[in-house]
FITORSE-547233 format. One line per 2 residues: number of its first residue (from 0); their letters; for each residue x, y, z of C-alpha. Coordinates in nm, 4 decimals. Example, Ala and Ser with C-alpha at 12.3 -4.5 7.8 and 13.67 -1.06 7.14 Angstrom:
0> AS> 1.2300:-0.4500:0.7800  1.3670:-0.1060:0.7140
END
This chain:
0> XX> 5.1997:0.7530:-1.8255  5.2862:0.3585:-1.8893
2> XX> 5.0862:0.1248:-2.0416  5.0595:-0.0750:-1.6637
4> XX> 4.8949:0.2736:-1.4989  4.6964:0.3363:-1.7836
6> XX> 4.5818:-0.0277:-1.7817  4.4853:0.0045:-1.3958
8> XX> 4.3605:0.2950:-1.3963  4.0882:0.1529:-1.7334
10> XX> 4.0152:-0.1658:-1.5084  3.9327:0.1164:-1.1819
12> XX> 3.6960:0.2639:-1.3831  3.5482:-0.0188:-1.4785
14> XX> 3.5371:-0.1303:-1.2053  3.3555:0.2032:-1.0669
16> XX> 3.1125:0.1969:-1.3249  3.0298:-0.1191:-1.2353
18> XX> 2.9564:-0.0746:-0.9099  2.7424:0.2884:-0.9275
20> XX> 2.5401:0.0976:-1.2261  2.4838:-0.2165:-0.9514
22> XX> 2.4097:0.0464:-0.6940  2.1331:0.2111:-0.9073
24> XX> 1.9853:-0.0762:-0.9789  1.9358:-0.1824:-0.6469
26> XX> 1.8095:0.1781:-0.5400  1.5772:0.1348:-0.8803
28> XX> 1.4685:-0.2168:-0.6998  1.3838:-0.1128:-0.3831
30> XX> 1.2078:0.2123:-0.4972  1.0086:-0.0418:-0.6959
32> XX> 0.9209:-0.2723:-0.3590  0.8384:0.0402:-0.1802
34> XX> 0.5165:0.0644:-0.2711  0.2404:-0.0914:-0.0410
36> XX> 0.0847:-0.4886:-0.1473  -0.2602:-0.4698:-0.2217
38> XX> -0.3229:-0.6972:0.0595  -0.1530:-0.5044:0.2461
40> XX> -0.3466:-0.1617:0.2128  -0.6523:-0.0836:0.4752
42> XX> -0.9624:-0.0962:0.3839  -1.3332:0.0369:0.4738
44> XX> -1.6627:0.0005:0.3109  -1.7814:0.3426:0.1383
46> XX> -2.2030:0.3599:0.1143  -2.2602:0.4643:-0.2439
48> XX> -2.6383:0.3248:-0.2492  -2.7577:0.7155:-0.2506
50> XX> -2.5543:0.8059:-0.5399  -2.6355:0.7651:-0.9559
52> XX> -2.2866:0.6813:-1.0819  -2.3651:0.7050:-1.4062
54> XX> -2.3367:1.0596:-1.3561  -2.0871:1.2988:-1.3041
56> XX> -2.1780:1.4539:-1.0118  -2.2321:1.1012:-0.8338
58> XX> -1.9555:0.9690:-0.9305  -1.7386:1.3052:-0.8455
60> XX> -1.9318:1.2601:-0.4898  -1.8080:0.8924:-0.4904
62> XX> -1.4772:0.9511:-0.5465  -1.4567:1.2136:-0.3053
64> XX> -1.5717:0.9411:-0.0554  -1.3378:0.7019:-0.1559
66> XX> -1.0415:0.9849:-0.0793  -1.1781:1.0641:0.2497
68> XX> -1.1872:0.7124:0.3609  -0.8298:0.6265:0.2702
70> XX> -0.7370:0.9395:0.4206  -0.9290:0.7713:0.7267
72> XX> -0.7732:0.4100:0.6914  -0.3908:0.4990:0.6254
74> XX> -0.1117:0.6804:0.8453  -0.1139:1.0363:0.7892
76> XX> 0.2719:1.0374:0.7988  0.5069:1.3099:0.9308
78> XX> 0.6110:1.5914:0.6554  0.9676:1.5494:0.8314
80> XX> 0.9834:1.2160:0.7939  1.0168:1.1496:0.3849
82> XX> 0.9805:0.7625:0.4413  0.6522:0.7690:0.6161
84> XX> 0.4904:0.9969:0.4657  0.5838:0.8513:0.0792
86> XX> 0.4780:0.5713:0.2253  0.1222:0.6920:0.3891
88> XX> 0.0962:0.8670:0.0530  0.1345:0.5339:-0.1629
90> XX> -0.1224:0.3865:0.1026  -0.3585:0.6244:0.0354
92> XX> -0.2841:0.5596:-0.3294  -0.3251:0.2341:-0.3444
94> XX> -0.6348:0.2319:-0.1003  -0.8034:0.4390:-0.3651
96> XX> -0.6744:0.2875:-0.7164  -0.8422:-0.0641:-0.5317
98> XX> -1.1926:0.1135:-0.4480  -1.2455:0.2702:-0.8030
100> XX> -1.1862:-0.0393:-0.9304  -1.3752:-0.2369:-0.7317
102> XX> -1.6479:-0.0194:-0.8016  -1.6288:-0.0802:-1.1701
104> XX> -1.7599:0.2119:-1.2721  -1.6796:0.3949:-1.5987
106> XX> -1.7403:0.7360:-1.4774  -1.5847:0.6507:-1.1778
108> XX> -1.3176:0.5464:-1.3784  -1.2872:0.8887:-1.5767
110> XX> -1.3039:1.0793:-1.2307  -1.0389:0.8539:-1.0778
112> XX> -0.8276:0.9099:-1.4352  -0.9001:1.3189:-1.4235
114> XX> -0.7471:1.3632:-1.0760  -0.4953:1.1457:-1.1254
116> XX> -0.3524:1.3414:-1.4128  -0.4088:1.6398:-1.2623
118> X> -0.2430:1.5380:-0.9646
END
C-alpha cells in the first residue's frame, strides 16, 4: 500500500472516530435533558396530618402516598412506546424525589433511599 492510501485511509479514521465520539456525546446530552424540570413535574397535595413520621410505619404509609399520587398526577405511558413511558417513568420519579424532600423527613428520607436502591 503507498504512503498517500495509507495516509487517507489514517485521516478516514480519524475522521470516523471523530464523528461516532461527537455523536455519543450528543446522544449522552440529550439522554441527560430527557429528564423532566422540576417545574415542570405535576403536583398534588398528600394529607400526612394522621401519620407519626418519626416512625417507620408512618413514614412507609407516607411514602406509599406519595407513589400513589404521582402515579395519579403523571402519564401512565404506553409499554410500546419507549419514549413515553421513560418519560412518564422519570415524571413519576421526579414527582416523588420533590415530595420526600419537601417533606423533610429523615425517615422519610431512609424509606425514599430503601426503595430506591431496591428499585
Amino acid at each position: 500500500m503507498s504512503t498517500t492510501i495509507k495516509q487517507s485511509v489514517n485521516r478516514f479514521k480519524s475522521v470516523a472516530a471523530v464523528a461516532l465520539g461527537s455523536c455519543l456525546l450528543a446522544g449522552a446530552l440529550s439522554v441527560a435533558q430527557a429528564g423532566p424540570k422540576e417545574d415542570a413535574v405535576p403536583s398534588v397535595a398528600v394529607a400526612y396530618g394522621d401519620l407519626d413520621l418519626s416512625s417507620e410505619a408512618g413514614s412507609a404509609e407516607l411514602y406509599r402516598r406519595i407513589v400513589v399520587a404521582a402515579h395519579r398526577v403523571c402519564p401512565t405511558g404506553d409499554l410500546r412506546e419507549l419514549g413515553e413511558f421513560t418519560a412518564a417513568r422519570a415524571c413519576q420519579a421526579a414527582a416523588i424525589a420533590r415530595a420526600v424532600r419537601g417533606v423533610d423527613s429523615p425517615q422519610l428520607a431512609a424509606v425514599y433511599a430503601a426503595r430506591v436502591k431496591h428499585g
